[in-house]
C-alpha positions in Angstrom: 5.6 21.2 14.8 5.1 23.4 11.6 6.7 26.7 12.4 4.3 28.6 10.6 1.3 28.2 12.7 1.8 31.0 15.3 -1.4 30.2 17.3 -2.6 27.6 19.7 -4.9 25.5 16.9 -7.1 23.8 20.1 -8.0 27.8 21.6 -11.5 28.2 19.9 -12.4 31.9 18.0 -13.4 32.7 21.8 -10.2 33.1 24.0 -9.8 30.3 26.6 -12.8 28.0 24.9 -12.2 25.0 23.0 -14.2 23.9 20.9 -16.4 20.6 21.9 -19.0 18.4 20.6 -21.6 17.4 23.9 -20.4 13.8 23.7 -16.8 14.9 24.4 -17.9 16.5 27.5 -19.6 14.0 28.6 -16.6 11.6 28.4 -14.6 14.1 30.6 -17.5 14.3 33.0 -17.0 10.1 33.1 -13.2 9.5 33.5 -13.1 12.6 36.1 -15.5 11.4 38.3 -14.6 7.9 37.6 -11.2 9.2 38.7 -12.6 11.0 42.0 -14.8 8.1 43.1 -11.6 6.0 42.9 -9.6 8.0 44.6 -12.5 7.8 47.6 -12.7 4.1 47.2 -8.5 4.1 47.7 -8.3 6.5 50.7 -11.6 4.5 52.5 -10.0 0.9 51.6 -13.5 0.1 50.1 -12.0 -2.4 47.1 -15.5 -2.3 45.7 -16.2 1.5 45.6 -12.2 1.4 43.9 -12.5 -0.9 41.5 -16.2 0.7 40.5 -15.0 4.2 39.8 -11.9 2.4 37.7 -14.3 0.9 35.8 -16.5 4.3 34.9 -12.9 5.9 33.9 -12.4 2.4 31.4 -16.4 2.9 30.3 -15.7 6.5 29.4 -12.4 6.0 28.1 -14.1 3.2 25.9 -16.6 5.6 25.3 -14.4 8.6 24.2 -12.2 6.1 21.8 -15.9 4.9 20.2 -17.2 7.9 19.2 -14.0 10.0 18.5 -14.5 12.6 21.3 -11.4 14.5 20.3 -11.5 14.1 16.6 -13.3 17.8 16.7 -9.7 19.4 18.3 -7.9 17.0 15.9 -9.5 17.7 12.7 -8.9 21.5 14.0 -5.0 20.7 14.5 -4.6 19.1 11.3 -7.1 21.8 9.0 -4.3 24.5 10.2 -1.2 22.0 9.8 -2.5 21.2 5.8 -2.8 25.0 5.2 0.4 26.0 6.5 2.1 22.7 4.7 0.5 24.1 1.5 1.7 27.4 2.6 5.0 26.4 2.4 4.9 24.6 -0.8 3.7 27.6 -2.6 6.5 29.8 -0.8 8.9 27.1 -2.2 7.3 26.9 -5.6 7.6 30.7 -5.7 11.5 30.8 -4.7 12.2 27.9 -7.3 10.7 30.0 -10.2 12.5 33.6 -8.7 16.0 31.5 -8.6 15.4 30.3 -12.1 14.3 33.5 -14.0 17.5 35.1 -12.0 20.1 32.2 -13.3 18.0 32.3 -16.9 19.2 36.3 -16.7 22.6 35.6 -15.8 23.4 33.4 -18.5 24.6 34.8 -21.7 23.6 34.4 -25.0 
């Protein structure tokens, strides 16, 4: 983790909203209620009602994977990590050239 990124990158402008496209919503809506009509099938011993919500939490993770539902929070996460890498490079680029003109002074002639 870059220490020079001293915010949460995936917390939005908006405190406590991260940004989302519609179809990344919709691929959480899937796999949770894939996952809760599981759950029901498991506790009710209904194999078919089971195995039906595990396959709506496959079809949306299949789903997500397809159309790059996180790649809006990722390209976020990485935009911040490449300014901050850049960041540093310049902040080491600057130091290099400070130590030189001080050891170029230093030196006699």
């Amino acid at each position: 983790m870059n220490p020079n990124i001293t915010q949460d990158v995936a917390v939005g402008e908006r405190a406590g909203h991260i940004p989302g496209r519609p179809i990344s919503w919709v691929v959480v809506v899937l796999v949770c209620a894939g996952f809760v009509v599981a759950g029901v099938g498991l506790i009710t011993a209904l194999p078919w009602l089971f195995y039906t919500g595990a396959g709506v939490v496959v079809a949306g993770t299949i789903l997500g994977w397809a159309t790059h539902a996180m790649a809006d929070v990722t390209a976020k996460v990485e935009t911040h990590a490449r300014a901050a890498d850049a960041a540093e490079a310049r902040d080491e680029a600057r130091d290099a050239e400070s130590r030189d003109a001080e050891s170029a002074d230093r030196v006699p002639n």
